[in-house]
MITORMI-110253 format. One record per residue (C-alpha): x, y, z; residue in one letter. Coordinates in steps of 0.05 Angstrom, whole numbers, plus 5000, padded with zeros to 4 digits. Layout:
BEGIN
XYZa ...
***
This chain:
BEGIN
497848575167x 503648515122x 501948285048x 505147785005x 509148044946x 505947914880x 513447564861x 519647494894x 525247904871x 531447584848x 538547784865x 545147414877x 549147244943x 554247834922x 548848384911x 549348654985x 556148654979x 557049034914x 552749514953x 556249635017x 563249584967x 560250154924x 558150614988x 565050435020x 569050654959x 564751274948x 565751515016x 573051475017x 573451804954x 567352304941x 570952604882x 569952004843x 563052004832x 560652334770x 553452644798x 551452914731x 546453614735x 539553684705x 541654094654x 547453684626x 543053124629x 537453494586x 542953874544x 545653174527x 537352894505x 535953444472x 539253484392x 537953284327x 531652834311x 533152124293x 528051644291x 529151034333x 526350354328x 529549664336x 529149444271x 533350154244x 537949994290x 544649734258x 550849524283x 555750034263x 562549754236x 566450434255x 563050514333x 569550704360x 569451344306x 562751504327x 564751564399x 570252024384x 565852494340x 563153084392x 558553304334x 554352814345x 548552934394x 543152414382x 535952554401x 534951914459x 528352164472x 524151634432x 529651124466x 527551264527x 520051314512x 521250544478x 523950364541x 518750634590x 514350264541x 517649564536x 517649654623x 510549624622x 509949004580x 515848754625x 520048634570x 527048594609x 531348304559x 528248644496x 530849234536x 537249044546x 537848854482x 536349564442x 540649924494x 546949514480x 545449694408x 544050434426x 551250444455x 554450144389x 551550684359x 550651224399x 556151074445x 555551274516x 548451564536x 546451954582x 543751934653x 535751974639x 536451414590x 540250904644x 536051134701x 529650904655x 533450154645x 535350154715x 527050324731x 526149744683x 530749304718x 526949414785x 519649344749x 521948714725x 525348504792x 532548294756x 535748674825x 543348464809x 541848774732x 539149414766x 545849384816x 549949324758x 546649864717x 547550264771x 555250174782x 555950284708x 552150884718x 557651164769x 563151044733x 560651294663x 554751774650x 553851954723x 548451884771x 542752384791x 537852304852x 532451964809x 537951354819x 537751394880x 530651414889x 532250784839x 537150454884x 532850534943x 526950154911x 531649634903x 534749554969x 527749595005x 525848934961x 532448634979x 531948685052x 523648735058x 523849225111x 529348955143x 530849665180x 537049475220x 540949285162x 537749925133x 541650425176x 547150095166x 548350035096x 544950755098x 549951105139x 555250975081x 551251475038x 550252015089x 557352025089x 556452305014x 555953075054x 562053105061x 561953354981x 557553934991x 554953814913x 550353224953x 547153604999x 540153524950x 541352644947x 543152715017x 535453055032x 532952584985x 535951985017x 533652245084x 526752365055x 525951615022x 528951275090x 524151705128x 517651565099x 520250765089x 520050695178x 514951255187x 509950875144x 512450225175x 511550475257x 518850425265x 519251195301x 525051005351x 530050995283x 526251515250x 527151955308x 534351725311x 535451955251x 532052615251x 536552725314x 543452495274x 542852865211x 538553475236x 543753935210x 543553755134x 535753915148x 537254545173x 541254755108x 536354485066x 530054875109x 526854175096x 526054075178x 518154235179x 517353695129x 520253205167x 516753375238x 510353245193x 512552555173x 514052485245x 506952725269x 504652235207x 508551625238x 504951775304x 498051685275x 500151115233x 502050705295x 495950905335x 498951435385x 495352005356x 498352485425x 505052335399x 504052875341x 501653395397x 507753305422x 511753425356x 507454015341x 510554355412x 516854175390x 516254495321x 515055055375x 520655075414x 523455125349x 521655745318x 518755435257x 512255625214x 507954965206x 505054875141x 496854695112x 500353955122x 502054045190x 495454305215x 492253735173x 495453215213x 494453505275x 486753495254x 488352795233x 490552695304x 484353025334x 479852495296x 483351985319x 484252185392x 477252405399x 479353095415x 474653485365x 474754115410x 482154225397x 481253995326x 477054675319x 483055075366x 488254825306x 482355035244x 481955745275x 489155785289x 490855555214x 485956155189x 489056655237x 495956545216x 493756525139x 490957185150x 496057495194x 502357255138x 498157375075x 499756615063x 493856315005x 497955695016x 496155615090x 488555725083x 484755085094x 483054605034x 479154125019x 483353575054x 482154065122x 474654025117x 473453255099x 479053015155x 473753365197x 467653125171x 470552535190x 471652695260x 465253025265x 461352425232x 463851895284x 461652365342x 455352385307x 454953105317x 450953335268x 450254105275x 458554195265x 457253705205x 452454255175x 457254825206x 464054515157x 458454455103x 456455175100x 463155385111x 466154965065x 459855235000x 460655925031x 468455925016x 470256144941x 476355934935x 474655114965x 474754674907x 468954234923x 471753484891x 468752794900x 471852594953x 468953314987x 462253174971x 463252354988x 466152565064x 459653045069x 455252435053x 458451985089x 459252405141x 451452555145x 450051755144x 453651735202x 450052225234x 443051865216x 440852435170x 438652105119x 435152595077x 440853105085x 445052655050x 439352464989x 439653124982x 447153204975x 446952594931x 442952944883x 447053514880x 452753134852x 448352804802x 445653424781x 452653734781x 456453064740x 452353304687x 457053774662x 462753614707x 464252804698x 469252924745x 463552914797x 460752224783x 460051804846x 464251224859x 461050604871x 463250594947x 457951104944x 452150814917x 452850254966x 453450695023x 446951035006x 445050374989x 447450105069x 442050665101x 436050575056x 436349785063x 436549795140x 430350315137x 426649795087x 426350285030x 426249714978x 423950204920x 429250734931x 435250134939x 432149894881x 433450514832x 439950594861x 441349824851x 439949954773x 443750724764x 448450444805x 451250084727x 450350584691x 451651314725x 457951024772x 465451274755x 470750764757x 470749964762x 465349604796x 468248994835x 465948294845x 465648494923x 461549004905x 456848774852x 455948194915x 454548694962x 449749124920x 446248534910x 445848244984x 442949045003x 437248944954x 435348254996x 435548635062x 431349185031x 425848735011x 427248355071x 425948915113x 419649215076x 415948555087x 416348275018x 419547535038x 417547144971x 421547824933x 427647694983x 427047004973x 428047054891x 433847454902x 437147074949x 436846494896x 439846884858x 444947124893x 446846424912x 446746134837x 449546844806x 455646754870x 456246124890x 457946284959x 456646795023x 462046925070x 459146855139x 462747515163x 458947995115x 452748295120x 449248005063x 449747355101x 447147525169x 441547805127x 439747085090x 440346665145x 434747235180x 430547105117x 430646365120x 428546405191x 422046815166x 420646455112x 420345765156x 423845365109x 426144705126x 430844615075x 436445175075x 439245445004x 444845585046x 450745045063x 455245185123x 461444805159x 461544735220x 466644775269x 464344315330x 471144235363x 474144955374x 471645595400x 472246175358x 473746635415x 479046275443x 486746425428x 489646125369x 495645835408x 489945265424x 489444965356x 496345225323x 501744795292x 508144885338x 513045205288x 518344565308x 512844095282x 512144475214x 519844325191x 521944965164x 526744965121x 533545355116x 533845995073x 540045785041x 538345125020x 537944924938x 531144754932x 533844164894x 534943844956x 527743964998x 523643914929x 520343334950x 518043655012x 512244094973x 509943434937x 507043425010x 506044125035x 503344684989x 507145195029x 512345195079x 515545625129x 523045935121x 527746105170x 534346415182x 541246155218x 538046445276x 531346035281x 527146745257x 521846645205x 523347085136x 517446805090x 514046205067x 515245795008x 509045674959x 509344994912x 507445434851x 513245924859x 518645264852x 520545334788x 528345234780x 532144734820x 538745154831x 534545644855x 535645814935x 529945744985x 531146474998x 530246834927x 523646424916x 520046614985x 515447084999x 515947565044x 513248025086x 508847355101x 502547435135x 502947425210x 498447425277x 500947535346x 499346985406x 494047475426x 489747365359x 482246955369x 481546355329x 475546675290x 480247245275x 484546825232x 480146385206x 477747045179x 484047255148x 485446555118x 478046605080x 478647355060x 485947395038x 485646725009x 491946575045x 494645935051x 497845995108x 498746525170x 504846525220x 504246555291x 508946975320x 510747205389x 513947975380x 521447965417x 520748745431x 515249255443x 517849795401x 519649335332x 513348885336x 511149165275x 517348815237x 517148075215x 524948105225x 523648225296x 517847725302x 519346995337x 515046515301x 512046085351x 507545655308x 503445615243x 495445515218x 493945375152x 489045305117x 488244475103x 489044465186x 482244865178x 479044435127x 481443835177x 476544235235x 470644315193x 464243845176x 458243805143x 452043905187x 447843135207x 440343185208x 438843375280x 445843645292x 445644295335x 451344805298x 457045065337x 459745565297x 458445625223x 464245925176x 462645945094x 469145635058x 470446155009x 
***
């Protein structure tokens, strides 16, 4: 499910264009673009020590002089650390601000320096500062492929996944190989475009693209890297025999995998089921680690937890303790957290419960002198999961109370909740009702509220059937007119009857639709939905509809149960989910390619729900949260 953006990036009408302009220009003329080395770039940092601050910064009368002096080689190190720093606090125009100063001063600097205010720029998502930055950046101190890596953050906000637009505005800066000093920003640009549709399912252009600029992989001997993030993109869009396929291919083509290929072809194997091959490709890795002398193609720890995992959803539990011995016996595995977290979870899956108290008190014993080792508090609440369900209250209870002080890392709400819900079932479960009862009062005064979907609650509303109360702590809506198993197209709003708006409209001229609506649908000139329009994000009034939207917005298909989003509406705390209809099989995974056929949000739920009458037989029950 796509997420929403934490804030919408702004950038004018003629950003795009200054793009495509720059990659135009560039590709007629290669020559003209200054790609400056790593070593100029650190010769050019690295010089006499003066201090920087803002407030020692002057504006020098003679700046002009100090340009043409080559003596002077300023020390921009504590520049750019000020910078990095002021990025964090998101501190745009203080940033701004000291560089324009530094340049008075200093006069031009150097590439590490502008690629840190063009980071800044992107942080702080100002993207038509970061495009200028960057076209300064050509025609002055140079650019480098940290830039680029720059530049492609920005133009994945800009067009949020937009992937046919993409390839276009990307096959401009391929055309950079024709200057054979690009052949490392050409790798790096095929890299960072890669990953972008690999991770996002789109594998027809990533395959496309693999197939168009094979040959600059070939001179880089980068190919094997690439059929991994192909095997990867398999996996990612559930079509795990996809990356056997690859894996042939990386046959036919005479090239040594890597430990990361055979890793995802494990990966593969857990997700296919096929756990008998998964052991083929393990002794296959070893043989051809021992056979090339290769340390680098032994397994690791990454090999033996992926399966772990396979092995712990076949609930096989002799290969569980096979990997385990293999994976102590080996002295060169670096046992982590995560290691020993996959062997216990792994062993809980398998229903040994004492195998994996046992490996539980290994890593306590071992976090003694290793902190490193301390268990995470997904952890403590698995262990937590298997003892309540056996109605070990005593043993859920120590873990309930270490759980605060012996954990590593940040204990959630969710899962201070949780722990807290598992100590009910435990009692529960051991017979002690009034004990579950006390906590459960708790747990309803400490939270305030149970979402129906969780465990915890399934487990009160058993309790208050035991205890024979009459009067329920709990307080459900109900849902009396819909089924939750029925499609959502039933209830939905038709996307006509919502009134999108336009993404080029001034919001000046809808603002008194959200004095209505808390959040509205967008479209395009072509009737597709881009994002949705919250009432808190309308702030300025020349503002367009587009640069204030959010998107990716959260989507279902027509196929989606009405208990499925009411789900997502309580647990995302969205406000509002698009219904869309996908236009074609291979780019459903796209909002761009998604026809939005209606909308539900969430006031259309509160208008469905009602408090239960005395004598009133519940439908469905749902806790508002």
């Amino acid at each position: 499910m796509p997420q929403i953006h934490r804030f919408s990036f702004t950038y004018s009408s003629e950003t795009l264009t200054t793009l495509f302009k720059f990659c135009s220009a560039t590709t007629l003329a290669p020559h003209n673009l200054h790609i400056s080395s790593s070593s100029s770039s650190s010769s050019s940092s690295s010089s006499s020590s003066l201090p920087f601050s803002h407030r020692s910064l002057k504006r020098s009368t003679d700046s002009s002089k100090r340009r043409g002096d080559l003596s002077i080689k300023p020390n921009l190190k504590r520049l750019t650390a000020r910078i990095v720093e002021l990025t964090r606090r998101k501190q745009l125009r203080q940033v701004l601000e000291e560089v324009e100063i530094a340049k008075e001063r200093y006069g031009e600097l150097n590439t590490i320096v502008m690629n840190a205010v063009m980071e800044a720029c992107v942080h702080c998502g100002d993207v038509d500062s970061a495009v200028r930055i960057f076209r300064e950046m050509s025609q002055s101190c140079g650019v480098d492929d940290a830039t680029f890596g720059t530049l492609l953050k920005v133009i994945r906000r800009i067009l949020h996944g937009n992937c046919g637009f993409l390839c276009i505005l990307f096959s401009t800066l391929f055309s950079f190989y024709q200057c054979s000093r690009l052949l490392e920003l050409n790798l790096l640009i095929h890299f960072s475009l890669t990953c972008l549709w690999y991770s996002a399912g789109d594998l027809r252009r990533a395959n496309g693209l693999l197939a168009r600029y094979s040959f600059v992989l070939h001179e880089g001997g980068s190919l094997i890297i690439v059929y991994n993030l192909l095997m990867k993109g398999y996996i990612n869009v559930g079509s795990p025999n996809g990356a056997f396929d690859v894996h042939e291919e990386i046959r036919r083509q005479g090239l040594r995998p890597d430990r990361l290929t055979y890793n995802t072809l494990l990966s593969a194997c857990v997700m296919s089921g096929k756990m008998d091959a998964a052991m083929q490709f393990l002794a296959e890795m070893k043989d051809e680690a021992q056979k090339a002398n290769a340390h680098d193609l032994f397994p690791d720890a990454i090999t033996y937890t992926t399966l772990l995992k396979g092995f712990g959803h076949a609930k096989d539990l002799p290969s569980v303790e096979k990997i385990m011995m293999e994976m102590k016996s080996s002295h060169d595995l670096l046992i982590d957290r995560i290691a020993y977290t996959s062997m216990i979870d792994a062993l809980l899956n398998c229903g040994s419960v004492k195998g994996a108290l046992c490996i539980f008190g290994e890593i306590l014993k071992k976090s003694g002198s290793n902190p490193d080792l301390r268990p995470k508090p997904h952890l403590y609440l698995s262990m937590m999961r298997a003892f309540a369900s056996k109605g070990d209250y005593n043993i859920v209870k120590k873990l309930h109370f270490r759980m605060w002080l012996d954990t590593a890392g940040v204990i959630t709400t969710s899962a201070q909740a949780e722990a807290d819900e598992l100590l009910m079932e435990a009692a529960m479960n051991c017979g002690q009702v009034e004990v579950a009862l006390k906590i459960l009062s708790l747990v309803v005064s400490k939270w305030e509220r149970i979402p129906c979907t969780t465990r915890g609650s399934m487990a009160a509303v058993r309790l208050e059937v035991l205890s024979g109360r009459t009067n329920s702590m709990l307080s459900p809506y109900l849902l009396p007119q819909v089924s939750l198993g029925n499609s959502i197209e039933d209830i939905m709003l038709p996307i006509e009857e919502a009134r999108p708006l336009q993404s080029k409209l001034k919001l000046e001229k809808v603002v008194m639709r959200f004095y209505w609506d808390d959040v509205v649908p967008v479209i395009d000139d072509w009737g597709n939905c881009v994002g949705v329009v919250h009432r808190e994000d309308c702030r300025e009034l020349n503002a367009t509809i587009s640069s204030i939207m959010r998107a990716p917005f959260p989507c279902v298909t027509l196929s989606a149960t009405i208990g499925q989003v009411i789900d997502l509406l309580l647990e995302k705390r969205y406000k509002m989910i698009i219904v869309v209809k996908p236009s074609n099989l291979f780019e459903a995974g796209f909002a761009s390619c998604l026809r939005a056929v209606g909308i539900f949000s969430s006031k259309q739920l509160n208008n469905l729900t009602s408090f239960p009458s005395s004598g009133q037989k519940p439908f469905a029950c749902r806790m508002l949260t």
